[in-house]
The first five atom37 places (N, CA, C, CB, O) and aatype in JSON, in Angstrom:
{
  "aatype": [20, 20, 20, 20, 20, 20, 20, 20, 20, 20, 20, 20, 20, 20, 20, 20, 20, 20, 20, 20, 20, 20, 20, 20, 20, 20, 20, 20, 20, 20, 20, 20, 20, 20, 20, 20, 20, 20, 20, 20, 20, 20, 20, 20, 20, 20, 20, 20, 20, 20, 20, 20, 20, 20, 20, 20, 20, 20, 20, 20, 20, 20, 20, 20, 20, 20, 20, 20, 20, 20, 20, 20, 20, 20, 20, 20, 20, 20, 20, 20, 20, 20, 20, 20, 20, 20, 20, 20, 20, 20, 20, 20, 20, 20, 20, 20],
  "atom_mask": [
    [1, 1, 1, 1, 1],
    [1, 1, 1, 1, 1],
    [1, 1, 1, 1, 1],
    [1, 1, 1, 1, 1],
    [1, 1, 1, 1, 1],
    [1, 1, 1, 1, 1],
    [1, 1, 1, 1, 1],
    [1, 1, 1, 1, 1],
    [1, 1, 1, 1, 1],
    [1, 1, 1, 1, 1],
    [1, 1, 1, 1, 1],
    [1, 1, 1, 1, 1],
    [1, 1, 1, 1, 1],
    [1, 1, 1, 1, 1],
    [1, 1, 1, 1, 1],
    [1, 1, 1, 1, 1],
    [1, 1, 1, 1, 1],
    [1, 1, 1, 1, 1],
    [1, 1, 1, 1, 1],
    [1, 1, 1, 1, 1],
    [1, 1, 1, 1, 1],
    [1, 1, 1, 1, 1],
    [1, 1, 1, 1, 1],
    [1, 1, 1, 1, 1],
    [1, 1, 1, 1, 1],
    [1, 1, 1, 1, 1],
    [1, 1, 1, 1, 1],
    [1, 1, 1, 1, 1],
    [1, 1, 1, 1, 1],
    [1, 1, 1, 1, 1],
    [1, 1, 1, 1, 1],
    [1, 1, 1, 1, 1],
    [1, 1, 1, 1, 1],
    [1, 1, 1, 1, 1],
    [1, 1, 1, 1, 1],
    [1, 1, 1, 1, 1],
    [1, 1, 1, 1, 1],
    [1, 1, 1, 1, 1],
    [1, 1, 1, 1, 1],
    [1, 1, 1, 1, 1],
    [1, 1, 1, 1, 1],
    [1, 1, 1, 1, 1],
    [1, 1, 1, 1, 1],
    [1, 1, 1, 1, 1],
    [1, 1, 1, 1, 1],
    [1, 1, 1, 1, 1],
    [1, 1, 1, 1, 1],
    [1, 1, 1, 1, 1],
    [1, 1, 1, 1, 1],
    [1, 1, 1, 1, 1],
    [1, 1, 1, 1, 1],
    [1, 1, 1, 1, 1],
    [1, 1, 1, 1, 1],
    [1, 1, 1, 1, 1],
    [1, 1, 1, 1, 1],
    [1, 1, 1, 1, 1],
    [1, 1, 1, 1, 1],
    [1, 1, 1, 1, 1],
    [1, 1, 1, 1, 1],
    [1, 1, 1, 1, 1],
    [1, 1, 1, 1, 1],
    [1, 1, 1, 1, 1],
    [1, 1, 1, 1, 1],
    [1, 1, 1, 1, 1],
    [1, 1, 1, 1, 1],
    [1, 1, 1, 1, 1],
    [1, 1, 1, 1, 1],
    [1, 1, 1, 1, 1],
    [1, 1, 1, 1, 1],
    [1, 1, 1, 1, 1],
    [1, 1, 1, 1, 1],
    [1, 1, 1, 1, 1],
    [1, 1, 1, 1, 1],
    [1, 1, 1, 1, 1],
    [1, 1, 1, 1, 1],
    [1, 1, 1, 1, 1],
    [1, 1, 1, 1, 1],
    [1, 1, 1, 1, 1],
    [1, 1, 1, 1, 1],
    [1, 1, 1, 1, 1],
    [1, 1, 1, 1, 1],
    [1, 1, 1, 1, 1],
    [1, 1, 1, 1, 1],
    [1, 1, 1, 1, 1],
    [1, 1, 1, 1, 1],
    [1, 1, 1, 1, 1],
    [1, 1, 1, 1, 1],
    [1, 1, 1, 1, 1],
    [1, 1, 1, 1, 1],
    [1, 1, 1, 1, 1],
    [1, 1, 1, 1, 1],
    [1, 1, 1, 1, 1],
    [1, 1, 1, 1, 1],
    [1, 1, 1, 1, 1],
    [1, 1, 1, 1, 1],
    [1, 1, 1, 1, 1]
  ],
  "atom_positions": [
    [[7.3, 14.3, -10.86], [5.97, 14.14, -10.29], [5.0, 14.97, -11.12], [5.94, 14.57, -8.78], [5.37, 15.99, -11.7]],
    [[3.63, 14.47, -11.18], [2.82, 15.35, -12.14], [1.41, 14.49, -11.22], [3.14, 15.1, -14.31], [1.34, 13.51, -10.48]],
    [[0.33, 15.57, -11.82], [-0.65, 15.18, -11.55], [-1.71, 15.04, -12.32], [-0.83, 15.64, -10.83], [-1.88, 16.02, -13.04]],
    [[-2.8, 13.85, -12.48], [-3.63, 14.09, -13.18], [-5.26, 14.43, -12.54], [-3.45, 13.08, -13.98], [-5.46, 14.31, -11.33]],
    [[-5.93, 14.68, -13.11], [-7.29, 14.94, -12.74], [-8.53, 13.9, -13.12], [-7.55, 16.21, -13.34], [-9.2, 13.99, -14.15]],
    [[-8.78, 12.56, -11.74], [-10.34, 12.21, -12.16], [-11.29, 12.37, -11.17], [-10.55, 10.8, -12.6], [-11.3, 12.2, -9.95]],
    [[-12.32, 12.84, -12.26], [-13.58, 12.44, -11.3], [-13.29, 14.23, -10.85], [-13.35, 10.76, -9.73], [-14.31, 14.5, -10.22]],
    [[-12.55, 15.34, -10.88], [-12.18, 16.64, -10.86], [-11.82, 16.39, -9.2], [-13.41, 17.86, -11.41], [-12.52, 16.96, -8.36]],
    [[-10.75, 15.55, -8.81], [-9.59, 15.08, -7.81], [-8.57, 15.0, -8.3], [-9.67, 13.91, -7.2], [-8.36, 14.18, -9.19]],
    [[-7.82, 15.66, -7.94], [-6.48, 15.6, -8.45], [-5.5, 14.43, -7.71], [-5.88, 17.05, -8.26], [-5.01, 14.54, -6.59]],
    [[-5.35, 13.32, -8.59], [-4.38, 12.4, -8.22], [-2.83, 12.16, -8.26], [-4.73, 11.65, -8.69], [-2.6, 11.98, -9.46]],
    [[-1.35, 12.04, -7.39], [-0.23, 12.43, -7.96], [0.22, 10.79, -8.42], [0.8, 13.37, -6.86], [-0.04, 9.67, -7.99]],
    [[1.25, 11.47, -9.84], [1.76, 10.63, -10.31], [3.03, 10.72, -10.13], [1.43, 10.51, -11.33], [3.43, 11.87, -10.32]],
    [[4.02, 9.82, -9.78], [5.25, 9.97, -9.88], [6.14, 9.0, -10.73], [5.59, 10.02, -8.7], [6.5, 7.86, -10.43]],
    [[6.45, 9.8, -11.96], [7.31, 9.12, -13.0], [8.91, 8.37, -12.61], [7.56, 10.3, -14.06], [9.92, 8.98, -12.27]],
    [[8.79, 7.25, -12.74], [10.07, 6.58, -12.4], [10.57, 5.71, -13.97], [9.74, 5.38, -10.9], [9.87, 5.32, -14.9]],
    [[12.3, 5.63, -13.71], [12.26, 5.01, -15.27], [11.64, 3.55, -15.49], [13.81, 4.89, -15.84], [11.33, 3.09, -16.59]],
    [[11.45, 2.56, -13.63], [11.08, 1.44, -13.72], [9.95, 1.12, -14.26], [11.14, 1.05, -12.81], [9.65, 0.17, -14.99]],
    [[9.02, 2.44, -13.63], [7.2, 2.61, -13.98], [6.59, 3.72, -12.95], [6.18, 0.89, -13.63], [7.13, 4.12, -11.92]],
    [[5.44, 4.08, -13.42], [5.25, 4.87, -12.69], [4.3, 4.78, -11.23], [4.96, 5.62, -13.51], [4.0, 3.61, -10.95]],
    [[3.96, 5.45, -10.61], [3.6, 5.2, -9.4], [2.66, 6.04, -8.93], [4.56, 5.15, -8.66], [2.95, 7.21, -8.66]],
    [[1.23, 5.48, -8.74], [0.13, 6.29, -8.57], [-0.39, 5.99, -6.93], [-1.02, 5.91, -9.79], [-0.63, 4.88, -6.46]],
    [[-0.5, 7.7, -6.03], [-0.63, 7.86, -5.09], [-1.92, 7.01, -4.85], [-0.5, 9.11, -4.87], [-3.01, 7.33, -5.29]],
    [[-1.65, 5.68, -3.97], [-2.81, 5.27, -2.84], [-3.43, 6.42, -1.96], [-2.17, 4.23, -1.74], [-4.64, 6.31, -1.78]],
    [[-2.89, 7.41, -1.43], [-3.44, 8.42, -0.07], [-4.31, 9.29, -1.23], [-1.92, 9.6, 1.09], [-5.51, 9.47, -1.02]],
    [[-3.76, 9.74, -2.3], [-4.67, 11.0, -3.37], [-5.66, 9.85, -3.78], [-3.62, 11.94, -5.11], [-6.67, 10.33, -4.3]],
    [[-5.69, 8.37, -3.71], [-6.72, 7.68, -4.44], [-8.13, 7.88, -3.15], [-6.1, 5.8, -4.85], [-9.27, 8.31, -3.37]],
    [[-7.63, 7.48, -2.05], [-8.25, 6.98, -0.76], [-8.94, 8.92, -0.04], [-6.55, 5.92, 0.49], [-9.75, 9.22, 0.85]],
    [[-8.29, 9.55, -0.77], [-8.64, 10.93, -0.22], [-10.06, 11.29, -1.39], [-7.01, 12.21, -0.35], [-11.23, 11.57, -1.16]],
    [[-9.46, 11.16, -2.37], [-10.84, 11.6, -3.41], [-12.01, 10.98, -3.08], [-10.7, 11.21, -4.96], [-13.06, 11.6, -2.91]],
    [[-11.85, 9.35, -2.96], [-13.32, 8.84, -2.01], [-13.92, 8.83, -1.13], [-13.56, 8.14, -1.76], [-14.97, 8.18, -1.07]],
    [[-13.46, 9.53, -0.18], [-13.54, 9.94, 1.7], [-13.19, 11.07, 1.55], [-12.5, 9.18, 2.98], [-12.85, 11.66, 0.53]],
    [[-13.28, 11.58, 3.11], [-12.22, 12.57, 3.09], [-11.22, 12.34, 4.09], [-12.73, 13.9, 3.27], [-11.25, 11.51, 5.0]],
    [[-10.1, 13.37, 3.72], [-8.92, 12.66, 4.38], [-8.9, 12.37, 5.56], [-7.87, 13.21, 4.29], [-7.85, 11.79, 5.85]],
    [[-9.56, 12.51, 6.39], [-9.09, 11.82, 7.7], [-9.52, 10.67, 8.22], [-9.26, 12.51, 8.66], [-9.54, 10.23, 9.37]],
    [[-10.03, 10.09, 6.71], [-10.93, 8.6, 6.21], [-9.52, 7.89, 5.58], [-12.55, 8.87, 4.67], [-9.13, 6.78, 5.96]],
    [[-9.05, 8.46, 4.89], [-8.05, 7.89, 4.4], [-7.61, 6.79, 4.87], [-7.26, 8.57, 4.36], [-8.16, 5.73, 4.57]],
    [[-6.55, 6.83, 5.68], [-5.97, 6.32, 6.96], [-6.68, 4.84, 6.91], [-6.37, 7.35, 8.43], [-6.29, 3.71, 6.64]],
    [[-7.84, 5.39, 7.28], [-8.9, 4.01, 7.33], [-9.18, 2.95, 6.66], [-9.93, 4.22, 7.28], [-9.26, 1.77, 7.02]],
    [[-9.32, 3.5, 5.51], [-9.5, 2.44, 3.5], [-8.41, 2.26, 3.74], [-9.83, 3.18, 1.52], [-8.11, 1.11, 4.05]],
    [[-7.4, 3.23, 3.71], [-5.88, 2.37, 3.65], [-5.57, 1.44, 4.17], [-4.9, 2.87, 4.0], [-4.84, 0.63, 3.6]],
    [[-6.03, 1.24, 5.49], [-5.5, 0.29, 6.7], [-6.71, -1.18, 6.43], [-5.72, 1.32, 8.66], [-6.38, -2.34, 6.66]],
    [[-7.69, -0.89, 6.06], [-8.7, -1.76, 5.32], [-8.16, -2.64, 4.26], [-9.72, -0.92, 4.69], [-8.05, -3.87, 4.22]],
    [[-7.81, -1.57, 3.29], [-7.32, -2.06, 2.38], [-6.12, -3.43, 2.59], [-6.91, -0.9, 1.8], [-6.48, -4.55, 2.21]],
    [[-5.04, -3.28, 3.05], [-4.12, -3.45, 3.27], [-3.92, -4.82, 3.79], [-3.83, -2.56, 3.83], [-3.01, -5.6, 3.5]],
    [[-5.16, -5.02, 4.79], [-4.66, -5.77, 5.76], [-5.72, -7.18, 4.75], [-5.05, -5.12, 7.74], [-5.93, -8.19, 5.43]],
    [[-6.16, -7.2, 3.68], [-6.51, -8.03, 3.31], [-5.97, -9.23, 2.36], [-7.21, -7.55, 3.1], [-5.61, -8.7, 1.31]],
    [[-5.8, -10.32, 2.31], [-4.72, -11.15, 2.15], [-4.28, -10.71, 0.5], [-5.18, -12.86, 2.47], [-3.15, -10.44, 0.1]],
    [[-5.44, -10.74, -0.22], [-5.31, -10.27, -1.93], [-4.4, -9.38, -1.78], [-6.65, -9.57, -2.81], [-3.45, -9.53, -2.54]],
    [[-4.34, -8.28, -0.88], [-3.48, -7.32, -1.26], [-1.95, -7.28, -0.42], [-4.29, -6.02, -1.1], [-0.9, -6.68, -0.67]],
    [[-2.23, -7.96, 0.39], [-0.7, -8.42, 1.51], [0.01, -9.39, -0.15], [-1.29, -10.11, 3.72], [1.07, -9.22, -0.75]],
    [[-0.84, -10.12, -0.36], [-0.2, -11.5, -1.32], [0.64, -10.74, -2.63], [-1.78, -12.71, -2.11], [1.76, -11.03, -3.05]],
    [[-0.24, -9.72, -3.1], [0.58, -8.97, -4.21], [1.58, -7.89, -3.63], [-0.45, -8.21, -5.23], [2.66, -7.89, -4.22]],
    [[1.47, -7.19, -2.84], [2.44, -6.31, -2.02], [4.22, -7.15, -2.12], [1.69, -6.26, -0.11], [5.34, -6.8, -2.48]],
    [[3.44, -8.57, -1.49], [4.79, -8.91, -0.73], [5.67, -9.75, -2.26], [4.4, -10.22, 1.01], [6.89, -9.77, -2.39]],
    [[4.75, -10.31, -3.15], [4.95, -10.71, -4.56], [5.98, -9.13, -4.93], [3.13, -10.99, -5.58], [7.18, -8.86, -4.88]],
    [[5.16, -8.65, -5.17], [5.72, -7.26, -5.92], [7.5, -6.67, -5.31], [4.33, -5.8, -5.44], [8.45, -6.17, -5.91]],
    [[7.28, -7.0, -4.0], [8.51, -6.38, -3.09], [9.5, -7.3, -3.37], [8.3, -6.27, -1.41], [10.71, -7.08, -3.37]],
    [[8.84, -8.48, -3.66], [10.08, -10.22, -3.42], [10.53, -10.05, -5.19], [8.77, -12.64, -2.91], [11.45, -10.75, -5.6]],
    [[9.95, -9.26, -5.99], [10.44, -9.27, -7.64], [11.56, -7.86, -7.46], [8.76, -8.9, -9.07], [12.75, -8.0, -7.76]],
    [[10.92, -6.28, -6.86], [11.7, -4.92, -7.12], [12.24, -5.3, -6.01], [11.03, -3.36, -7.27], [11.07, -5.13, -5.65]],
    [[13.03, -5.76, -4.76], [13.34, -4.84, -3.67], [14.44, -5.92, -2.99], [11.88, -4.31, -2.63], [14.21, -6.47, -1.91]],
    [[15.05, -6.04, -3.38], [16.1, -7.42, -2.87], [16.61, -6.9, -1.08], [18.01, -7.56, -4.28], [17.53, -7.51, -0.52]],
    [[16.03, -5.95, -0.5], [16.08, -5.83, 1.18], [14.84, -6.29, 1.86], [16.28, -4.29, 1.69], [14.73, -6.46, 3.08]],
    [[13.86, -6.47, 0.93], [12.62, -7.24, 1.46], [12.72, -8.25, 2.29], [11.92, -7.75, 0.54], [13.19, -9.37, 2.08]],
    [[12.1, -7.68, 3.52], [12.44, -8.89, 5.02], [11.28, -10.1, 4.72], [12.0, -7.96, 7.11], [10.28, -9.97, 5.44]],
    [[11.26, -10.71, 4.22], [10.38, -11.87, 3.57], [9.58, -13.26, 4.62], [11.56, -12.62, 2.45], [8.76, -14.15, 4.4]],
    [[10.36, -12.81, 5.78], [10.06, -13.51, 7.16], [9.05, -12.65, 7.87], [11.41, -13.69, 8.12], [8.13, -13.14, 8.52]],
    [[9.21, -11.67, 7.78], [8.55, -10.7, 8.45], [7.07, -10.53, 7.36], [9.66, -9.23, 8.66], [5.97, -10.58, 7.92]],
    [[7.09, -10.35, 5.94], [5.96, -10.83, 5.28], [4.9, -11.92, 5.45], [6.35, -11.02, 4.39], [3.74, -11.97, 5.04]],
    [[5.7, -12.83, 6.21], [5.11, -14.53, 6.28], [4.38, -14.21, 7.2], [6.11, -15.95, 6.67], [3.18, -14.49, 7.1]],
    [[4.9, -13.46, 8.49], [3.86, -13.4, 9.68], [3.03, -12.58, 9.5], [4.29, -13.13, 10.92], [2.06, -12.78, 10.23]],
    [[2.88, -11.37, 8.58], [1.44, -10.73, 8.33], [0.77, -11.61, 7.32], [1.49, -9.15, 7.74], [-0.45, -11.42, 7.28]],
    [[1.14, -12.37, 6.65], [0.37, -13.21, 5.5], [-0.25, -13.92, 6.48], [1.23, -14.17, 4.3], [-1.48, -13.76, 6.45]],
    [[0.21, -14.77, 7.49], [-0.57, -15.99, 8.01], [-1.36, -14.69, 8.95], [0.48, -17.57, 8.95], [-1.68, -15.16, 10.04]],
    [[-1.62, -13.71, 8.88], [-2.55, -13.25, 10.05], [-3.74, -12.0, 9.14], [-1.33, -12.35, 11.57], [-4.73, -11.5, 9.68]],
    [[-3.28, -11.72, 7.65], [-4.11, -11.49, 7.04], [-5.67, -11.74, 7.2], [-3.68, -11.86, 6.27], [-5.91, -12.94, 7.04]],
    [[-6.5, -11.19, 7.4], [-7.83, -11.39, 7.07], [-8.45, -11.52, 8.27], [-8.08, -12.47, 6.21], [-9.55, -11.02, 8.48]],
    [[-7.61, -12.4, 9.39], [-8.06, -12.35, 10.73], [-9.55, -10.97, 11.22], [-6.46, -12.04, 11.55], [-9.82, -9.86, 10.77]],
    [[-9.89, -11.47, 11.86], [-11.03, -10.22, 12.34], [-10.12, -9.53, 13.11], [-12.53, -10.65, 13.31], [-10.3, -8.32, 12.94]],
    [[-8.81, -9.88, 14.25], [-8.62, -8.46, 14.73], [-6.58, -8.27, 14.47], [-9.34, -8.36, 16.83], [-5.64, -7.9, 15.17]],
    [[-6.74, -8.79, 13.09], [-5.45, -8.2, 12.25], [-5.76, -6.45, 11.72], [-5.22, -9.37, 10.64], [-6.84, -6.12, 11.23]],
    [[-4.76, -5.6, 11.89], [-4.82, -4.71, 11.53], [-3.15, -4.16, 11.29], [-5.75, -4.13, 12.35], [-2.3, -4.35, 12.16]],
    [[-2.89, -3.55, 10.15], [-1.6, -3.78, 9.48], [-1.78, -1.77, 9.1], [-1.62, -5.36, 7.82], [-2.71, -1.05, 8.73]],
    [[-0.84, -1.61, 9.33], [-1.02, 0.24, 8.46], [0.32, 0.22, 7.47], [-0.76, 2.08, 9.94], [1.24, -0.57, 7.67]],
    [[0.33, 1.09, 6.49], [1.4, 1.5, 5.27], [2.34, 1.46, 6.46], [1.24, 3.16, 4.19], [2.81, 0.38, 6.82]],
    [[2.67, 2.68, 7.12], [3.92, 3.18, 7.81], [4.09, 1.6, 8.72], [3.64, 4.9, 8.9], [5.31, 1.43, 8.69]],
    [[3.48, 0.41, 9.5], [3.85, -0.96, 9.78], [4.61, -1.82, 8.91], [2.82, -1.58, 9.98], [5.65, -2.45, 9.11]],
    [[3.69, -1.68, 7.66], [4.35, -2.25, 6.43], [5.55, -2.42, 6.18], [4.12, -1.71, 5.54], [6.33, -3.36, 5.99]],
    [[5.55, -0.9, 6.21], [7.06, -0.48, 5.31], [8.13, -0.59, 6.72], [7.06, 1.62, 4.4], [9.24, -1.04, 6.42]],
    [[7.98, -0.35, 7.77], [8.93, -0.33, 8.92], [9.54, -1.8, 9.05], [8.14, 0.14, 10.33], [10.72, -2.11, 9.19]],
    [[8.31, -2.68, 8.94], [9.17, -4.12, 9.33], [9.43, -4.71, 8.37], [8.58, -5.16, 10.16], [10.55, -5.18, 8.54]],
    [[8.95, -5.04, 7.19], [9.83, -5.64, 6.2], [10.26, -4.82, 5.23], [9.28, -6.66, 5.6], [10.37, -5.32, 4.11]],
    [[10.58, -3.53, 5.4], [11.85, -3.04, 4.89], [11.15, -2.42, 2.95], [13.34, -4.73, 4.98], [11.75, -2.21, 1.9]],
    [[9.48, -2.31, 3.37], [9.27, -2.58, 1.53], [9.91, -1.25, 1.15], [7.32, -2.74, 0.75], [10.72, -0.64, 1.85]],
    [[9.43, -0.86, -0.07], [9.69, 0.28, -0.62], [8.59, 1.06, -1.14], [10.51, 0.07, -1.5], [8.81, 2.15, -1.67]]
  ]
}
């Protein structure tokens, strides 16, 4: 793990041999403050562009990816009162 500095926020990086992996919460904290976080995150998230690459990305690295359980947040993406959080995410279809 290492960190770099933008914008004078320190963001964490965590080196993997697959690729590396740059903290969403240190991204979402430098633009808010943290107890905003939470919020962009859950914003973020629940919008289909980013459900569509999430569940892409999980269905290429993650062969436990519950891919049924993806389908029903995809078809409810974008909805006005869909709301999806990281820790939902990762609990029901199993991402990584």
């Amino acid at each position: 793990m290492t960190k770099i500095k933008v914008e004078n926020k320190e963001i964490t990086i965590i080196l993997n041999t697959e690729g590396d992996f740059i903290s969403l919460t240190d991204m979402a904290n430098a633009k808010e403050s943290e107890s905003r976080a939470a919020d962009i995150i859950k914003n973020w998230i629940r919008t289909r562009y980013t459900l569509e690459f999430l569940g892409t990305w999980e269905q290429i690295k993650n062969p436990n990816f519950k891919v049924v359980e993806f389908d029903h947040f995809k078809t409810q993406a974008g909805l006005p009162n869909f709301v999806l959080s990281a820790t939902e995410w990762i609990e029901k279809t199993n991402a990584v």
